[in-house]
N, C-alpha and C positions, 0 to 999 in steps of 0.2 A: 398522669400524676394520681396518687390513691388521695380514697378521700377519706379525711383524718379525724370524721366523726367516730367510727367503729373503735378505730386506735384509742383514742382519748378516752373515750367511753368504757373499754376495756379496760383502759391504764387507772382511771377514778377506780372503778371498782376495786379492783387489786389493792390500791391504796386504800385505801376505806376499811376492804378486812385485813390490811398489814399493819393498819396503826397500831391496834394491840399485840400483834406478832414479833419475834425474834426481828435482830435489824438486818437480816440475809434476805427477808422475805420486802421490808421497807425499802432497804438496798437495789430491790430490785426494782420493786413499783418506778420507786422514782425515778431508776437509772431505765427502766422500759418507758416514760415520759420522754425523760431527755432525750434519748436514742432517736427515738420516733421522729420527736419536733426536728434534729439537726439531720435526722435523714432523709426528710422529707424536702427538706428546704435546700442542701444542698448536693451536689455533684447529678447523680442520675434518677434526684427527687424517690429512695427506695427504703421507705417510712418501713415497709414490716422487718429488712432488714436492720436496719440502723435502732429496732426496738429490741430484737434480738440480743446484738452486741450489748445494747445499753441496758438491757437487764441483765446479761449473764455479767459486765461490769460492776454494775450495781451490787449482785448478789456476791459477789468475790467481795466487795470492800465492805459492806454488812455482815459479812463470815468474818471478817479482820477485827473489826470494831467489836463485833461480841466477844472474841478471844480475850480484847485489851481489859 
């Protein structure tokens, strides 16, 4: 199982410089968070994948939202 100090620690940052940034880039922080935590916790525990999907998730629906 990876250990999800580096992740998390990564993912705060990111967030920290997106607050002020466009919401593709928030979108993404946040959605590389969630990713992380639900990939790591479940099926075959693979946190850098599941941050992956959940930031490229993320940054699609922050490209959405700044359009609207």
């Amino acid at each position: 199982m990876t250990d999800m100090k580096p992740v998390i620690a990564a993912t705060l940052a990111a967030t920290m410089m997106a607050l002020g940034a466009c919401s593709t880039l928030g979108g993404a922080a946040v959605g590389g968070a969630a990713g992380a935590a639900i990939g790591n916790n479940t099926g075959d525990g693979d946190a850098e994948r599941g941050a992956l999907i959940g930031a490229a998730a993320g940054a699609i629906a922050g490209t959405l939202a700044d359009d609207d």
